[in-house]
Steps between C-alpha positions, in 0.01 A plus 500: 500500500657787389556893618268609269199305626598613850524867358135506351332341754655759758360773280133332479508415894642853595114615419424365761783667713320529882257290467432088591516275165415092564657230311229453242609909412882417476394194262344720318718720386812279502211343206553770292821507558595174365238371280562161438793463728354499767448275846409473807847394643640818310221690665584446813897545406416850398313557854774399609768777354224734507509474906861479544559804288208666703266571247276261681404509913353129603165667698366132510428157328498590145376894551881742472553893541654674189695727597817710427858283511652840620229516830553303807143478686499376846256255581245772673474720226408146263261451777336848508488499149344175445384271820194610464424438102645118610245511755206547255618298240574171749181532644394499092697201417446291785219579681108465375205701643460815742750573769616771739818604719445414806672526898796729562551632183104604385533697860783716389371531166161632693798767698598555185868329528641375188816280621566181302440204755737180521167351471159564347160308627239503215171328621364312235207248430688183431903494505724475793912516435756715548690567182831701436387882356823588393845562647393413862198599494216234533102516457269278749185377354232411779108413474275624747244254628339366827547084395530336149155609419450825572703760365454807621648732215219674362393658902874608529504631146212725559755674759762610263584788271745557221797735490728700274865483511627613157304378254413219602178439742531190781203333725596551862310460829311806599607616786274326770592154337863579511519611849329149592680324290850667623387388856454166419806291594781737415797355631767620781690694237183659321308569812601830660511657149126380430417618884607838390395528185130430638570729785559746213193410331309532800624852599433616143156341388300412840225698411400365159619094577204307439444265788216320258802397332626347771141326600446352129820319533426337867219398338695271300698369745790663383774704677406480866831545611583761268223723631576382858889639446348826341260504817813529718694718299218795494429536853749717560427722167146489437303366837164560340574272217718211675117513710352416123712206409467386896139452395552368193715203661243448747218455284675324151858395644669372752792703777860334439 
C-alpha cells in the first residue's frame, strides 16, 4: 500500500477533522481510494498508520476522533468534547425502548452540575450490565421492577423530564425521583456527598417539594428507606416538612 493511498485518504478523512468517524466511514473512503484493491486486512492496516501517525484518536470499539497530527488532546478535553455524543449513540446501539438517568448523577443534573461521572446509571425496561463507555468510563444498565412480573417503569417514567446540554437533549429523573433515588443505598464513599446535596436541595426548594410525590411512590412499595433517610435529614432544615413525610411513613411505610 503505497504513500499515495495514505496521502488521499488523509485529505478525504481531514473533512472530518474534529469530529467522531466509525469504521464503516474509514471503509468507506479507503473504497474510493483503492477501487479494486482493496480489503479488509488492508483496511484495518491503514487504521492502523492512520493512528500511529495521529490522524486517528481510538474514542472506542470501532468509533475514532479525527483530529490534527500536530494537536496533542488530553483525555478530558476528548471527554468534554465527546462523552456525551458516545452516551447517546450506545444507548442507540445497544439498548431498545425508553430510558432515563437515574441516582447520583440525574440529581446533579437537576443542580445543574455537568461533571462526567466514572459511572452512569440509566434505568431501563429490560437490560442489566455494566459495559465499558470509553476510556474508563463505564455505563450501568438497570430495570426497575418490584419481582419478575411487575415492572414498574412506566410509574417512574411519569417522574422524569428531559434536559439540554449542547445539543443534545437526555431523560433524567426529575428532581423528586432523583433525590429518592440518591438516598437509596448510596454507599460509604457516596453518602455524605448525597446527604449534602439533599440538604442543599432542601434549603433551596422546601416550599414547592411535592410530598404527593413522595406518597404515590409508598404506595408502591417502593423507597421506604429512602424517604425514611430524607425524613431524618430535614428535621433540622425544614421541621414542618420532615412532620409531612413522618406522616407519610406512618400511614404507607414503615420507620427504619
Amino acid at each position: 500500500m503505497g504513500n499515495v493511498v495514505f496521502d488521499n485518504l488523509v485529505k478525504k478523512l481531514i473533512k472530518y477533522k474534529g469530529k467522531l468517524v466509525d469504521g464503516e466511514k474509514v471503509s468507506s473512503l479507503l473504497k474510493t481510494s483503492m477501487a479494486d484493491d482493496f480489503s479488509v486486512q488492508k483496511m484495518y492496516k491503514m487504521i492502523y498508520y492512520l493512528k500511529i501517525r495521529w490522524y486517528l484518536e481510538n474514542i472506542k470499539k470501532n468509533i475514532f476522533f479525527v483530529k490534527d497530527p500536530e494537536r496533542i488532546y488530553t483525555q478530558e478535553e476528548i471527554l468534554e468534547l465527546f462523552y456525551r455524543t458516545i452516551v447517546k449513540k450506545h444507548c442507540t446501539d445497544f439498548l431498545k425502548g425508553n430510558r432515563y438517568i437515574w441516582w447520583l448523577k440525574a440529581l446533579e443534573l437537576n443542580l445543574s452540575s455537568f461533571d462526567i461521572p466514572d459511572e452512569l446509571s440509566i434505568v431501563n425496561t429490560y437490560k442489566q450490565a455494566t459495559e465499558v463507555l470509553m476510556f474508563e468510563k463505564q455505563i450501568v444498565f438497570k430495570t426497575y421492577s418490584k419481582n419478575k412480573t411487575d415492572n414498574l417503569f412506566k410509574f417512574f417514567r411519569k417522574l422524569t423530564k428531559k434536559i439540554k446540554i449542547g445539543n443534545l437533549t437526555f431523560p433524567i429523573a426529575g428532581l423528586e425521583l432523583a433525590i429518592l433515588e440518591s438516598l437509596y443505598n448510596p454507599g460509604m464513599i457516596a453518602q455524605w456527598y448525597i446527604n449534602e446535596l439533599v440538604k442543599k436541595v432542601i434549603r433551596k426548594y422546601h416550599k414547592s417539594l411535592d410530598i404527593n410525590v413522595r406518597e404515590s411512590i409508598l404506595k408502591k412499595n417502593k423507597h421506604n428507606t429512602s424517604i425514611n433517610r430524607l425524613y431524618e435529614l430535614s428535621k433540622s432544615i425544614d421541621p414542618e416538612f420532615s412532620e409531612k413525610l413522618k406522616g407519610l411513613i406512618k400511614r404507607y411505610g414503615y420507620f427504619i
